[in-house]
PyMOL CGO cylinders between C-alpha atoms (Angstrom):
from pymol import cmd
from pymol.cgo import CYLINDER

trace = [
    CYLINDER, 89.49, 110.68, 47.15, 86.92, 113.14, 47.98, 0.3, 1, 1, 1, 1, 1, 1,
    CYLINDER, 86.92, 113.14, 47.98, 84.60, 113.19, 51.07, 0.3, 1, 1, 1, 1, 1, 1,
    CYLINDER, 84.60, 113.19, 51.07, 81.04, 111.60, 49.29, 0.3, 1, 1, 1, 1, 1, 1,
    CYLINDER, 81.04, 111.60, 49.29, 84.06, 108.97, 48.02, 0.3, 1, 1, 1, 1, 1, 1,
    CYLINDER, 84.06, 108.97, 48.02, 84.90, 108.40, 51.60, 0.3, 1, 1, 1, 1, 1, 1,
    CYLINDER, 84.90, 108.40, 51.60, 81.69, 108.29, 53.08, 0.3, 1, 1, 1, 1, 1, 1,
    CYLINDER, 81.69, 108.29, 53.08, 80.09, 105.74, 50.36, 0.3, 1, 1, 1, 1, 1, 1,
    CYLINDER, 80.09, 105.74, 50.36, 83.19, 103.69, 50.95, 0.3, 1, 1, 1, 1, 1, 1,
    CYLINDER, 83.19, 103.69, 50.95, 82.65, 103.91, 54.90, 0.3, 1, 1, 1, 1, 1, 1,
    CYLINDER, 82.65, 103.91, 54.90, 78.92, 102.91, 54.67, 0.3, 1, 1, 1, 1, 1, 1,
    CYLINDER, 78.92, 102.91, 54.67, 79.48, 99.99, 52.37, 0.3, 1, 1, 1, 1, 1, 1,
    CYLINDER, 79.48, 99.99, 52.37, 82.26, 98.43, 54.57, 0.3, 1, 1, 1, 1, 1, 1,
    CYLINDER, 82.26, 98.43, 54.57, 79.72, 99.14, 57.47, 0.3, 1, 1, 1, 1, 1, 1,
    CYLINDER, 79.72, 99.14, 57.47, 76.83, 97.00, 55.72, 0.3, 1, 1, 1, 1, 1, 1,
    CYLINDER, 76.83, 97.00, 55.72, 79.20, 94.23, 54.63, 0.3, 1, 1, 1, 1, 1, 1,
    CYLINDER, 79.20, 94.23, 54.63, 80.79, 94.32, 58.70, 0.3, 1, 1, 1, 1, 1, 1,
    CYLINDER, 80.79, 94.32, 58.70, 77.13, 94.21, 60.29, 0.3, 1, 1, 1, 1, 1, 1,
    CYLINDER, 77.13, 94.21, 60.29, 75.96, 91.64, 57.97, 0.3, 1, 1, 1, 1, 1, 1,
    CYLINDER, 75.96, 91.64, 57.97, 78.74, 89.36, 57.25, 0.3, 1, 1, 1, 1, 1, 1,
    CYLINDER, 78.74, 89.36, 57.25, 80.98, 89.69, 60.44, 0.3, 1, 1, 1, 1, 1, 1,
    CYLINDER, 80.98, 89.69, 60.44, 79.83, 91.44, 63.64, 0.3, 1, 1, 1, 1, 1, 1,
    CYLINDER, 79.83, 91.44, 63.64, 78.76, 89.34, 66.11, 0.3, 1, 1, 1, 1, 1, 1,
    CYLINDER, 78.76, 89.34, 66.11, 78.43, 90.51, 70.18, 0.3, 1, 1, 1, 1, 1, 1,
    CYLINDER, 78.43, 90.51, 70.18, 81.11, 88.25, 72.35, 0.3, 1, 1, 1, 1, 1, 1,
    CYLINDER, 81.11, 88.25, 72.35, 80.59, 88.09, 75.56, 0.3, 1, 1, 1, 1, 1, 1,
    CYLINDER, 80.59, 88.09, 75.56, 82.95, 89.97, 78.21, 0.3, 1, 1, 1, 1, 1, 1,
    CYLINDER, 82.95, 89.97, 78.21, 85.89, 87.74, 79.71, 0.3, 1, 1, 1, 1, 1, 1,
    CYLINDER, 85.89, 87.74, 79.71, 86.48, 90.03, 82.89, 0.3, 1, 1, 1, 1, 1, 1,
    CYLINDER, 86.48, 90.03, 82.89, 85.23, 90.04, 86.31, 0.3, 1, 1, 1, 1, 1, 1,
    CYLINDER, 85.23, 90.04, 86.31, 83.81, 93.42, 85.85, 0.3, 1, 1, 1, 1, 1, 1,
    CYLINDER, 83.81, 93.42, 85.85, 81.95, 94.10, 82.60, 0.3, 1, 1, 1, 1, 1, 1,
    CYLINDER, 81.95, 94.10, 82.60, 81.73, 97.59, 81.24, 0.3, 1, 1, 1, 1, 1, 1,
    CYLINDER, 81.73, 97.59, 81.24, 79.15, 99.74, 81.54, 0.3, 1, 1, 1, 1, 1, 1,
    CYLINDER, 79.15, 99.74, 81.54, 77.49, 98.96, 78.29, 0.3, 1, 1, 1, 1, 1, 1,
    CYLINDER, 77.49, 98.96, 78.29, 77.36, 95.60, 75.83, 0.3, 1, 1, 1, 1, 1, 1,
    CYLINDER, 77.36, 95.60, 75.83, 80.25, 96.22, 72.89, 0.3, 1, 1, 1, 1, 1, 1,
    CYLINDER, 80.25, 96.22, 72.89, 80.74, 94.63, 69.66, 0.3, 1, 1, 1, 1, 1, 1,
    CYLINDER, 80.74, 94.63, 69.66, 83.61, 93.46, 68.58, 0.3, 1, 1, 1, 1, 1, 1,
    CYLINDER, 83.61, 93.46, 68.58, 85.14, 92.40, 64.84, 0.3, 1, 1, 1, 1, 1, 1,
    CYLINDER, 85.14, 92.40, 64.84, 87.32, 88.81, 64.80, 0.3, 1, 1, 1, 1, 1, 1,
    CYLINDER, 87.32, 88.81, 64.80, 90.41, 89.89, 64.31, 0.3, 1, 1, 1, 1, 1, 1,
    CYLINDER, 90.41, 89.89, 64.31, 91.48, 88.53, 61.24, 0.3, 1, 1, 1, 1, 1, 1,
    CYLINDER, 91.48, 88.53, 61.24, 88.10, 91.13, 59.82, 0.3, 1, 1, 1, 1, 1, 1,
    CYLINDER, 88.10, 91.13, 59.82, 89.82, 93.96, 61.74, 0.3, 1, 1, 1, 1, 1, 1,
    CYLINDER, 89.82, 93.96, 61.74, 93.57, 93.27, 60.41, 0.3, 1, 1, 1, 1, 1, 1,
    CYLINDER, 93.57, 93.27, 60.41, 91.43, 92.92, 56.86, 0.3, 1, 1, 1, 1, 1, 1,
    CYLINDER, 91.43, 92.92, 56.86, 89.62, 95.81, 57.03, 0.3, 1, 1, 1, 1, 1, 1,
    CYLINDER, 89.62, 95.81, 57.03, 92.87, 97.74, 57.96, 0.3, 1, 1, 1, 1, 1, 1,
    CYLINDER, 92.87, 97.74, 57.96, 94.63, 96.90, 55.20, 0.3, 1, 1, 1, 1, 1, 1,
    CYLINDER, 94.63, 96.90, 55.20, 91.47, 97.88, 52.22, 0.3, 1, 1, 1, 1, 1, 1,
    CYLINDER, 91.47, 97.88, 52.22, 91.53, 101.11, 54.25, 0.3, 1, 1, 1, 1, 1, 1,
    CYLINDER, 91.53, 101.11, 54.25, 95.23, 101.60, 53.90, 0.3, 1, 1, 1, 1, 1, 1,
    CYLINDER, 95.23, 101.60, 53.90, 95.25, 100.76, 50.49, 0.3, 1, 1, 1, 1, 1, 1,
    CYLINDER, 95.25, 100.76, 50.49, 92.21, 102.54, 49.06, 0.3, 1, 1, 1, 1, 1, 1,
    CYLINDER, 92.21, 102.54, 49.06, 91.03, 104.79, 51.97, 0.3, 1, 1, 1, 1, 1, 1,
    CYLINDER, 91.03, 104.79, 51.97, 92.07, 108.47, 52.20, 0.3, 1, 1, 1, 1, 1, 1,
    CYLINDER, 92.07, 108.47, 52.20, 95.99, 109.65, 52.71, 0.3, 1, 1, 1, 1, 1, 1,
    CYLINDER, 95.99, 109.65, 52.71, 97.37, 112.65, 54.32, 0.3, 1, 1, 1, 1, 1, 1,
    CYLINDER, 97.37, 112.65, 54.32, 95.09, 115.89, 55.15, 0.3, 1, 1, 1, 1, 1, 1,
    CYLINDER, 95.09, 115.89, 55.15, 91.62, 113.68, 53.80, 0.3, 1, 1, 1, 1, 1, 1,
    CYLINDER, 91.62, 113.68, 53.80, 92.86, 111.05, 56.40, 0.3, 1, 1, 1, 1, 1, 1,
    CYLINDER, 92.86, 111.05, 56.40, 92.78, 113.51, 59.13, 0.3, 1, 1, 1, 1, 1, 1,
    CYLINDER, 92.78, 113.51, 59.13, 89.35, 114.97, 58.48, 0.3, 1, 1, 1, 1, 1, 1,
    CYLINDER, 89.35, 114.97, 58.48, 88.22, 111.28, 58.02, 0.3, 1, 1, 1, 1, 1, 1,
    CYLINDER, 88.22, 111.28, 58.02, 89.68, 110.19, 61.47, 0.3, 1, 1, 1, 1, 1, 1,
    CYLINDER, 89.68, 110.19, 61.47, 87.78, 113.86, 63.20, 0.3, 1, 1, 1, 1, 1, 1,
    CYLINDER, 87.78, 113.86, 63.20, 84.47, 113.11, 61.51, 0.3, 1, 1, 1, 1, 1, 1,
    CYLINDER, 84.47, 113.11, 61.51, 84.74, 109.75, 62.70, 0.3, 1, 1, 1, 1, 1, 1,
    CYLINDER, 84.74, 109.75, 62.70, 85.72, 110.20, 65.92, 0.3, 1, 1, 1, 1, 1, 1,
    CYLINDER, 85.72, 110.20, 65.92, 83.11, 113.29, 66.60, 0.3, 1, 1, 1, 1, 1, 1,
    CYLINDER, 83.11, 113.29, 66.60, 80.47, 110.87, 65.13, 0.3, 1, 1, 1, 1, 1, 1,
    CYLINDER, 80.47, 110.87, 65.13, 80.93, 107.81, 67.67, 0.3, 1, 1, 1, 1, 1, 1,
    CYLINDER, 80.93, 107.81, 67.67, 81.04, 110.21, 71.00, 0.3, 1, 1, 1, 1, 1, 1,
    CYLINDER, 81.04, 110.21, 71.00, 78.16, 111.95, 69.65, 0.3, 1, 1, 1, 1, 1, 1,
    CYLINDER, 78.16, 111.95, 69.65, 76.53, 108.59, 69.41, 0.3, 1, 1, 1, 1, 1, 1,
    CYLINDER, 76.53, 108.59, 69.41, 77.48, 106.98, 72.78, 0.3, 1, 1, 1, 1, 1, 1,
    CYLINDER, 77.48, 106.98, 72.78, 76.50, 110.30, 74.17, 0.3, 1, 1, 1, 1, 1, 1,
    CYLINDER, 76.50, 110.30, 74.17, 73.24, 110.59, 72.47, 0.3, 1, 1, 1, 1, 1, 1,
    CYLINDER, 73.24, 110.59, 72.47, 72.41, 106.43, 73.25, 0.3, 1, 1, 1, 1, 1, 1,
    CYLINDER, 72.41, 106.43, 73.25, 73.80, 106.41, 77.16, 0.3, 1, 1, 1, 1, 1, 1,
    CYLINDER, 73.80, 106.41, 77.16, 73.19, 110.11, 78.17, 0.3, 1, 1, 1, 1, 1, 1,
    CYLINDER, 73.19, 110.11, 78.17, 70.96, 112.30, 75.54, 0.3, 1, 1, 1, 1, 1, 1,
    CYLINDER, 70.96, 112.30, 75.54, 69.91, 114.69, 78.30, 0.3, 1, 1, 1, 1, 1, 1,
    CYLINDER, 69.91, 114.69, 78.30, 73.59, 116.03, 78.09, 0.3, 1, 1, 1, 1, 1, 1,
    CYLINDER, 73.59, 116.03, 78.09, 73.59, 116.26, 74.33, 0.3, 1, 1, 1, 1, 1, 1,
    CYLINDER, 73.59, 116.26, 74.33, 73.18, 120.41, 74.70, 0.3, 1, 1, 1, 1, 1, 1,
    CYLINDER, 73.18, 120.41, 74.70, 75.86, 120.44, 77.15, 0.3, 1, 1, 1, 1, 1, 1,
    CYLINDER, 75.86, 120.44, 77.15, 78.57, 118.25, 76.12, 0.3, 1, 1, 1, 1, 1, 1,
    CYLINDER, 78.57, 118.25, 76.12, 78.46, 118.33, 72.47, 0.3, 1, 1, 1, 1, 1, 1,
    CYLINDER, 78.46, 118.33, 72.47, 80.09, 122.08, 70.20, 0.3, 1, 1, 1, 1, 1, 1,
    CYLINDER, 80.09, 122.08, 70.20, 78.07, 123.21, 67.85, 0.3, 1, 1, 1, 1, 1, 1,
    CYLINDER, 78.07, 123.21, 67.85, 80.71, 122.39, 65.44, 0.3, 1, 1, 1, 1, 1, 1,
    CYLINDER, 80.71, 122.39, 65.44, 80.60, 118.66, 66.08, 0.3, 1, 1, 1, 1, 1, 1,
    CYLINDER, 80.60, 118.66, 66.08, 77.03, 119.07, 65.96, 0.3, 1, 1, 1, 1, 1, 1,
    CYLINDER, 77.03, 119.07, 65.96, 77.43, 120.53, 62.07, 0.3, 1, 1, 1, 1, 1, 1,
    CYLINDER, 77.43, 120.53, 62.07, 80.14, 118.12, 61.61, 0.3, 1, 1, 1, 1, 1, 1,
    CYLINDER, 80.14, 118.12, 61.61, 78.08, 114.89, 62.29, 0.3, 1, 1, 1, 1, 1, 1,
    CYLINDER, 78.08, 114.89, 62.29, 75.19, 116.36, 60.73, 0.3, 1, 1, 1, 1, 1, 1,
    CYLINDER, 75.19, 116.36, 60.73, 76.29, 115.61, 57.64, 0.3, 1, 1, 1, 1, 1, 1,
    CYLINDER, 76.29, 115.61, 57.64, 76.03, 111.92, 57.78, 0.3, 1, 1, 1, 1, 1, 1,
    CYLINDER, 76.03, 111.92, 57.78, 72.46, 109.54, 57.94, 0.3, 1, 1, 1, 1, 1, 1,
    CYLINDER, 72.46, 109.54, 57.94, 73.12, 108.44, 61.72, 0.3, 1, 1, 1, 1, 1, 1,
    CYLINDER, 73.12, 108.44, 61.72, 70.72, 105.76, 63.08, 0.3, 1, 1, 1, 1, 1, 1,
    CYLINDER, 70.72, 105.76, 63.08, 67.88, 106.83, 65.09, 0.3, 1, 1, 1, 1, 1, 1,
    CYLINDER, 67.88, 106.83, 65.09, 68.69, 104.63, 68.33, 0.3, 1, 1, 1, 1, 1, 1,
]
cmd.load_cgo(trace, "trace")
């Protein structure tokens, strides 16, 4: 599976998630986190694990797919909660890495 595979694959399960399934639950402890988080039911999440384990990317792709994916939600939370330590807390690397990829604007 190559990398435009992966990415078409991860923006279509995205769209289906947002429209079809996500839905903000409220927090059930005395002290909240800092910010509101949204949360799949989890029979979506154990569903969505297993069309990524069957069709999603194996071995080395897996890897790169897990990194860019990882790089791309701090560099959101970091660019949502604290954007005036974008310069100083994000490599250029991960800057080039989530580059690639049509992130929202807020």
């Amino acid at each position: 599976m190559h990398m435009s595979e992966i990415n078409l694959l991860t923006d279509v399960l995205v769209k289906i998630l947002r429209l079809t399934f996500i839905a903000p639950r409220p927090y059930k402890t005395a002290s909240p986190p800092t910010t509101k988080g949204v949360t799949l039911p989890m029979w979506a999440a154990k569903l969505m694990g297993v069309v990524i384990e069957k069709i999603g990317p194996k071995g080395l792709e897996y890897a790169r797919f897990s990194t860019d994916s990882h790089f791309t939600r701090n560099y959101l939370y970091t660019r949502r909660n604290h954007p005036e330590k974008i310069e100083a807390h994000v490599p250029e690397f991960a800057k080039r890495i989530v580059g690639q990829y049509k992130l929202p604007e807020k």
